[in-house]
C-alpha positions, 0 to 999 in steps of 0.5 A: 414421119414428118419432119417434126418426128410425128407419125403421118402415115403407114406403108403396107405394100412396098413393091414399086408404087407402096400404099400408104394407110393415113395416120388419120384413118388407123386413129379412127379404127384404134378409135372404134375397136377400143369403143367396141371391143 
């Protein structure tokens, strides 16, 4: 989160050095699937 409260990104490994997936891309992905489902 920013410190507006908005969701910039998303963690999905956190041991030492955690990965961190863009809100950007997760939108794109949420974007294509409700396109193609």
């Amino acid at each position: 989160m920013n410190h507006d409260g908005k969701l910039r990104g998303m963690t999905f490994h956190c041991s030492p050095y955690p990965a961190i997936l863009s809100i950007s891309t997760i939108l794109k992905c949420v974007d294509m699937y409700m396109k193609f489902r």
